[in-house]
C-alpha positions in Angstrom: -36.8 52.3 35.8 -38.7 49.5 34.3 -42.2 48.8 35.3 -41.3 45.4 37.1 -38.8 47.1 39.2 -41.2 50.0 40.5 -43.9 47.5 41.4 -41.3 45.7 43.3 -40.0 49.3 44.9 -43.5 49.9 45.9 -44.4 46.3 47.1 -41.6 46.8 48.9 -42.1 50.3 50.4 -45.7 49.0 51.5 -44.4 46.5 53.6 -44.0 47.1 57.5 -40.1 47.3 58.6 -40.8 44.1 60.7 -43.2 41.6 59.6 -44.2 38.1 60.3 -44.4 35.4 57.5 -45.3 32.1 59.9 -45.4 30.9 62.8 -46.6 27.8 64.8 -45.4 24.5 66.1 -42.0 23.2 64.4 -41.7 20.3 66.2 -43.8 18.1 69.1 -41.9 14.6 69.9 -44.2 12.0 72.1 -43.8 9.0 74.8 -46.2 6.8 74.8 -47.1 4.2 77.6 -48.3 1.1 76.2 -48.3 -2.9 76.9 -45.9 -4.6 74.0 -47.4 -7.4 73.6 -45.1 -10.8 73.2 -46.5 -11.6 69.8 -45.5 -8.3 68.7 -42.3 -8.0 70.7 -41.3 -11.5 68.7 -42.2 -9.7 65.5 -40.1 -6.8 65.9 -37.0 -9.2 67.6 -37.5 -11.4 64.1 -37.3 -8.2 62.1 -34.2 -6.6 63.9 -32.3 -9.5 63.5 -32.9 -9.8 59.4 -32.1 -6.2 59.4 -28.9 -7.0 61.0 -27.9 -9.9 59.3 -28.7 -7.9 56.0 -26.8 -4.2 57.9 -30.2 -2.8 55.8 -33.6 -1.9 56.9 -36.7 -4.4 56.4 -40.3 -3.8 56.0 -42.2 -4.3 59.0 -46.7 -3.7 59.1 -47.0 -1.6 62.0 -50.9 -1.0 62.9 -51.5 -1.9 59.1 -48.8 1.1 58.2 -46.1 -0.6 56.0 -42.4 0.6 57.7 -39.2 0.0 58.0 -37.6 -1.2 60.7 -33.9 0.2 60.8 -30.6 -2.4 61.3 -29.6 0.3 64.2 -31.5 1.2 67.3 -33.3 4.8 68.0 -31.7 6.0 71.3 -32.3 3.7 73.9 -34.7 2.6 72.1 -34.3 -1.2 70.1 -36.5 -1.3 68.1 -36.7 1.9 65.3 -39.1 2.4 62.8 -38.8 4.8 60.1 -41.7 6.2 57.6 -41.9 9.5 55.6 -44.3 10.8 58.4 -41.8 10.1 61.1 -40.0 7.7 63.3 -41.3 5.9 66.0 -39.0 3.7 69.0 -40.3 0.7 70.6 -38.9 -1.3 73.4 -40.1 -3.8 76.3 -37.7 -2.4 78.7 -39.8 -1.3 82.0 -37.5 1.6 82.5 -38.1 3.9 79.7 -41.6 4.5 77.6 -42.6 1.4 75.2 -42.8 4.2 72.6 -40.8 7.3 71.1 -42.4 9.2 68.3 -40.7 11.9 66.5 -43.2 13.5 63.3 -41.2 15.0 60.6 -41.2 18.4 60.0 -42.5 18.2 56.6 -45.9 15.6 58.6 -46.7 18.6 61.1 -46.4 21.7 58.5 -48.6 19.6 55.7 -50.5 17.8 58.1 -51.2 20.1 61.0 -49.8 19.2 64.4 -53.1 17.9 65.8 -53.8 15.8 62.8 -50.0 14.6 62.9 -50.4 13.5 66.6 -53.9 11.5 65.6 -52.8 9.7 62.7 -49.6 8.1 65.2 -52.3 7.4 67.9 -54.3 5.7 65.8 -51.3 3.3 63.8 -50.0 3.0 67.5 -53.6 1.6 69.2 -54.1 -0.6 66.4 -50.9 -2.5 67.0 -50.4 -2.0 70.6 -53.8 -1.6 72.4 -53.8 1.5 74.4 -51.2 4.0 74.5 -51.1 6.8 76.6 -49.7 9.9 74.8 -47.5 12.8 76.1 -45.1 15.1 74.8 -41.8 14.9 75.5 -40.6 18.5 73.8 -42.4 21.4 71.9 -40.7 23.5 69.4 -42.8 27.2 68.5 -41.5 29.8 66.1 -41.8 32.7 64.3 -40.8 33.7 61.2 -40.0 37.6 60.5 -38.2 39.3 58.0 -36.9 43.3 58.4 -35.3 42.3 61.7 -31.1 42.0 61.3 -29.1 40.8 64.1 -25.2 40.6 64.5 -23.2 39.2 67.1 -23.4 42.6 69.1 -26.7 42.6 69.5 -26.6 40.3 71.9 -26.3 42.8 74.5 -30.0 43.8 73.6 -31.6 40.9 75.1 -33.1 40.4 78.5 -33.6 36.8 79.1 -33.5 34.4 82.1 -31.4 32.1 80.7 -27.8 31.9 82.0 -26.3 30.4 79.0 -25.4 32.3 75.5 -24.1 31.4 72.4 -23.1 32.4 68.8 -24.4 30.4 65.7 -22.1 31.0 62.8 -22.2 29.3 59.1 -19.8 28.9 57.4 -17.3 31.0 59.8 -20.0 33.8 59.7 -22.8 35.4 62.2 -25.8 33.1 61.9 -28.1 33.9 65.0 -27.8 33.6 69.2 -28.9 30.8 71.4 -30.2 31.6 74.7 -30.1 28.1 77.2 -28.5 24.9 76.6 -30.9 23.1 74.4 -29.6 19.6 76.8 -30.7 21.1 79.6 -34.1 19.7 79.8 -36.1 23.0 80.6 -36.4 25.9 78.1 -34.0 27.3 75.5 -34.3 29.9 72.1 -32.4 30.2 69.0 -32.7 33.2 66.9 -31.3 32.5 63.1 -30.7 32.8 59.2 -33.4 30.5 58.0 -33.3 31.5 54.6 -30.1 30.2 54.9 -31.4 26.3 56.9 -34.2 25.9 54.5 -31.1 26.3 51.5 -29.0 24.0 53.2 -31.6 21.0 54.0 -33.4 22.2 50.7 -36.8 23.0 52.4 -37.8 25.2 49.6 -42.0 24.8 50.8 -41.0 27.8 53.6 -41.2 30.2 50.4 -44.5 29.3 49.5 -45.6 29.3 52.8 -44.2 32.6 53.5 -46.5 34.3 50.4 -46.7 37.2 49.3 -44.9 39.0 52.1 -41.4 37.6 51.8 -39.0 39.5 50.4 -36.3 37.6 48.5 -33.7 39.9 48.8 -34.2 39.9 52.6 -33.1 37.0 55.1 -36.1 35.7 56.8 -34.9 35.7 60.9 -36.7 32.4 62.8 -37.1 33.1 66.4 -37.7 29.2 67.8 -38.6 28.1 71.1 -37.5 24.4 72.8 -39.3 23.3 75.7 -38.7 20.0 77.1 -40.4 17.7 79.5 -40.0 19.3 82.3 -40.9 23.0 81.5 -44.2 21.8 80.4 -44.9 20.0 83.4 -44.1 23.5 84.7 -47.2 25.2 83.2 -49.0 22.4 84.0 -48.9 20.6 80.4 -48.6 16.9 79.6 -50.8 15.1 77.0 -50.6 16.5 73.2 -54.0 18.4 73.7 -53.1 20.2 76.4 -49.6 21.3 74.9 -51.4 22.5 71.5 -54.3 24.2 73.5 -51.7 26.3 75.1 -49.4 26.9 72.4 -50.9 30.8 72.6 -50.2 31.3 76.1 -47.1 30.1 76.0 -45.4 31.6 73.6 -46.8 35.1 75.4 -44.5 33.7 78.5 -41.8 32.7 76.8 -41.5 35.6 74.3 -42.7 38.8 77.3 -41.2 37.2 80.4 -38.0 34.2 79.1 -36.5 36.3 76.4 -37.1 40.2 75.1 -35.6 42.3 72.6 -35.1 45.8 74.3 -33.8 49.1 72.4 -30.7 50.8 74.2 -31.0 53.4 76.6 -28.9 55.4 79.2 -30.4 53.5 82.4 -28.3 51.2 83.9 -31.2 48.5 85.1 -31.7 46.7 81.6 -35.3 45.4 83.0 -36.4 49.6 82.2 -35.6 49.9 78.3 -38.2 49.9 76.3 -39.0 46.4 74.4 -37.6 46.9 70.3 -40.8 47.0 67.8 -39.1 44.1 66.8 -39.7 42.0 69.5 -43.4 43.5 69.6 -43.7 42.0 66.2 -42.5 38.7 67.7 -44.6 38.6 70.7 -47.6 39.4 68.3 -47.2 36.4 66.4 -50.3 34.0 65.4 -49.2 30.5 67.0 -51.7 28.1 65.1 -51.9 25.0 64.2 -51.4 25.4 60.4 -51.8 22.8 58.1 -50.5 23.9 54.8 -50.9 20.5 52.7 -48.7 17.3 52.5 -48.1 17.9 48.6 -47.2 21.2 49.4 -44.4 20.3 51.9 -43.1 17.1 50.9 -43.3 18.6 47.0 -41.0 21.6 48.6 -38.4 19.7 50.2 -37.9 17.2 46.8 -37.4 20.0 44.9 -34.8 21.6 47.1 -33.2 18.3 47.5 -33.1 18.5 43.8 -31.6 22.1 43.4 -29.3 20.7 45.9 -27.9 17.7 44.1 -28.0 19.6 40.4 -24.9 21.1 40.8 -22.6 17.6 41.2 -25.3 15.8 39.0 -24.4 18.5 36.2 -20.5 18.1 36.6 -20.8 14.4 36.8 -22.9 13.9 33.2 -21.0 17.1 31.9 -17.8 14.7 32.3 -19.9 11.6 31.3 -20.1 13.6 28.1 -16.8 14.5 27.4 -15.5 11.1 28.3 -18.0 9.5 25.2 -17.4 12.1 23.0 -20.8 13.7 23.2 -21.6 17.3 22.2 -24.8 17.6 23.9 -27.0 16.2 26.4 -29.6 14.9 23.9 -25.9 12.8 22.1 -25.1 11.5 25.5 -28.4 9.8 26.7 -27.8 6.9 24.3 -24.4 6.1 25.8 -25.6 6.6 29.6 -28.2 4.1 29.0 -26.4 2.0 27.6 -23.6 1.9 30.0 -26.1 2.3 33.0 -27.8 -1.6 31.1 -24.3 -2.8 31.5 -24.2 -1.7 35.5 -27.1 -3.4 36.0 -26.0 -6.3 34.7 -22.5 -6.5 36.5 -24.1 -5.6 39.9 -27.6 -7.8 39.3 -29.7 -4.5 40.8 -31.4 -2.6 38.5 -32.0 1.2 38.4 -36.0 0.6 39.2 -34.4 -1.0 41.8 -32.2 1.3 43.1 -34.8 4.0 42.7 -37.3 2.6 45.1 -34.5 1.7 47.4 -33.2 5.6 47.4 -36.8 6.2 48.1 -37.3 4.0 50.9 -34.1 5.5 52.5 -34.9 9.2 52.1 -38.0 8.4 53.3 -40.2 9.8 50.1 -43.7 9.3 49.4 
C-alpha cells in the first residue's frame, strides 16, 4: 500500500459514520411594499418596450446598480430585472407587492444571507423611497455525507406531511420529498447533491465542504422550504426575524415535521428510536455563513467550464481535422482566422459576443 493511500485509509477511518459538511440558509426570496413612483414607472415602461422591440434585454440604473431589464415579465410581475446577485420584479399593480426579489444562490453563500438582504434594501430605497421587506419563502439545509438512502427507506420516516415522492436522475434513486413544495406551507427534500452541484456545475460546495468530504462518498442535502404562510405560523415576517430564528426552526422542523427513525418490532412508529443519522441532522449549525463572493461565483464558472469542455473539445477536435491541423497549437491560426471572417459577415465581434454571453449568464 502506498503512503498516499494509507493516509487516505486513515483520514478516512477517523471520520464519524455520519457527519455534517454545511448547513445554513439556501435560499430567502422577499416582497417588498413600496410606492413606484410615476417617473420611475415611465422609466421601466420606456425600457420594457425597447426590450421588446429588440426580443433582448436592456440596461436599466436601478438605485445607481446598472441592470438589465429582461424583454419577458417575472411572474406577475412586468417589469424583471436581472443582475449577477439576483432578480428583482417590479409592478404598479395594487394587488400584488411593488417588489419580488429572489438573491442568487451563489449572493447568499458568498455574501451571507443578512448582508444579501441589505445590499437589495439599500439599491431598492434609493430608487423607490421606502420599502417594507418580508420574506416570502426560506430554504435551510444540511449537508451530510455517510448517510445512504434508497427508495425503501422511505418507510423510515415519521413526518406530518401527507404527501411523498421519489426523486430519480437519470431513471435512478435520487432522494424523497416529503410535502408538495406548491402547497404554500412546509415541505423537505432529501437528495444526491454531489450529483446537483455536477449538473448545474456548482463546484464552490467542494471547497466549502473542506477537509471532511469524502470524494468517493455522495454528500446527502437534507433541505427545508417554508413559504409564506408557515412563517407567519411561528410568528415570522420581516428578513430579521426569519434569520434570527433560523436555529429554532430548523429544531421544529427536523424533531417534530420530519424524523429519521431506526426499525423496530412496535407497531406505533411515533416509539422507534430516532437513526443517529437524523441526530446528526437535527445537530446541525444553521448560520449565516458567508464564505466569499470570489469563492462562489469562481466555483460555479469553473463548473460551468468543466461542463461545457466536453462539446467545446469535440467541436475544435473536428475544427482541426476539417483544416488539416495536427495539433491544437496548428489549428489556432486557422480558428482565428476564420472566427475574423464571422465577425465580419455577422458585423458583431467576439469582444462583443463575450460581454453579451456575460451579461446573459449573469457573470461578474
Amino acid at each position: 500500500m502506498t503512503v498516499e493511500k494509507l493516509l487516505s485509509v486513515i483520514h478516512e477511518n477517523s471520520l464519524p459514520r455520519v457527519r455534517e459538511l454545511a448547513s445554513g440558509v439556501d435560499a430567502l426570496y422577499l416582497s417588498g411594499r413600496a410606492a413606484i413612483s410615476a417617473d420611475l414607472e415611465f422609466a421601466l415602461n420606456e425600457a420594457r418596450a425597447h426590450a421588446d422591440e429588440a426580443d433582448d434585454s436592456v440596461p436599466f440604473n436601478l438605485g445607481g446598480v446598472k441592470m438589465q431589464l429582461q424583454a419577458r415579465g417575472f411572474g406577475k410581475y412586468r417589469f424583471n430585472l436581472d443582475h449577477p446577485f439576483g432578480r428583482i420584479g417590479i409592478t404598479a399593480s395594487k394587488s400584488l407587492p411593488a417588489i419580488r426579489v429572489q438573491p442568487r444562490a451563489e449572493f447568499l453563500h458568498g455574501a451571507g444571507p443578512r448582508a444579501a438582504v441589505e445590499w437589495f434594501a439599500q439599491h431598492l430605497e434609493s430608487a423607490c423611497g421606502p420599502v417594507l421587506l418580508t420574506v416570502s419563502r426560506l430554504d435551510l439545509f444540511a449537508d451530510v455525507q455517510g448517510w445512504s438512502l434508497s427508495g425503501d427507506d422511505r418507510r423510515e420516516f415519521l413526518t406530518r406531511a401527507t404527501e411523498l415522492g421519489l426523486h430519480e436522475a437519470s431513471d435512478e434513486f435520487n432522494g424523497l420529498q416529503f410535502g408538495k413544495r406548491t402547497s404554500g406551507a412546509i415541505s423537505a427534500r432529501l437528495y444526491d447533491k454531489t450529483i446537483e452541484s455536477a449538473k448545474t456545475g456548482s463546484l464552490y460546495w467542494r471547497d466549502i465542504w473542506g477537509e471532511n468530504f469524502d470524494r468517493d462518498q455522495s454528500v446527502l442535502r437534507v433541505e427545508f422550504e417554508l413559504a409564506r404562510d408557515a412563517l407567519r405560523q411561528f410568528g415570522v415576517n420581516r428578513p430579521d426575524e426569519v434569520l434570527d430564528a433560523t436555529g429554532s426552526l430548523w429544531t421544529h422542523l427536523t424533531t417534530q415535521w420530519l424524523t429519521h427513525r431506526k426499525v423496530t418490532d412496535d407497531q406505533n412508529k411515533s416509539r422507534w428510536p430516532i437513526s443517529a443519522e437524523c441526530q446528526c441532522v437535527q445537530r446541525a449549525r444553521i448560520g449565516e455563513n458567508d464564505y466569499g463572493i470570489s469563492r462562489t461565483y469562481g466555483g460555479k464558472a469553473l463548473g460551468q467550464i468543466w461542463n461545457i469542455l466536453p462539446a467545446l473539445t469535440g467541436y475544435l477536435a473536428n475544427f482541426g481535422a476539417l483544416t488539416h491541423s495536427d495539433s491544437f497549437a496548428d489549428l489556432i491560426p486557422h480558428l482565428s482566422n476564420f472566427l475574423a471572417q464571422y465577425a465580419e459577415r455577422t458585423a458583431t465581434t467576439m469582444r462583443e459576443r463575450i460581454a453579451d454571453k456575460r451579461r446573459k449568464n449573469g457573470l461578474i
